[in-house]
Steps between C-alpha positions, in 0.01 A plus 500: 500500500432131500344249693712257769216214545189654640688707784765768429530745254891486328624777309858428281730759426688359213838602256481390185779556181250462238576367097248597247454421154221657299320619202418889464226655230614847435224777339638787468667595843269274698582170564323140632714165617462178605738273639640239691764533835681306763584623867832379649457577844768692688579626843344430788106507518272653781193328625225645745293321666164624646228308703152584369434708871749723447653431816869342388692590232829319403769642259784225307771562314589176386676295189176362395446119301382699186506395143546767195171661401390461137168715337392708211541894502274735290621887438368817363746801481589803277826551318659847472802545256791773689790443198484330178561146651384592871152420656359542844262247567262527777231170587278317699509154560342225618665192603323177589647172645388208372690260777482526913828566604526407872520099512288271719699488825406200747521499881421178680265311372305817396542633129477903473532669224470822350410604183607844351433611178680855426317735297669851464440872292822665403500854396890517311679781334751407272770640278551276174828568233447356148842388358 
């Protein structure tokens, strides 16, 4: 939820394709990371819009002016071998962004703008082959 000025409440539904690099600590089947990612937004993104009453409530779907989103992630997981060079991999992680992603849009002679920042917690399963 963020803030639109002093007035309306905005809530962003947003697709991202995300690209992470990162570092992971392994001890014995546990694991720790930390790492860097970008967003490269895709699709079409939903806005609602909701005055602070309650009274009026707006839904967009909408090609929005928005930039990639760029942040840190941090991970803890377990790591469970199946075969000899197969490993099921099941984590948590936390992903911050470190940019606002929706630009400054102005209308008029009046300059709005909206800052988001996107923080997110992932729970993943993977499946990981060793060549």
């Amino acid at each position: 939820m963020i803030m639109y000025g002093n007035s309306i409440d905005v809530t962003l539904h947003q697709k991202l394709f995300n690209i992470n690099l990162g570092y992971r600590y392994y001890y014995s089947s546990f694991f720790g990371g930390l790492g860097l990612y970008y967003g490269i937004p895709v699709g079409t993104w939903e806005m609602e819009i909701k005055d602070p009453s309650g009274s009026h409530t707006e839904k967009t779907k909408d090609n929005f002016d928005i930039s990639g989103e760029f942040g840190i992630s941090l991970e803890l997981g377990a790591s469970f071998p199946v075969m000899d060079n197969m490993y099921i991999d099941i984590l948590g992680k936390y992903m911050f962004a470190m940019n606002n992603i929706l630009k400054t849009k102005t209308e008029g002679t009046e300059i709005k703008k909206m800052e988001f920042k996107n923080p997110a917690m992932l729970i993943q399963l993977g499946v990981n082959y060793l060549f």
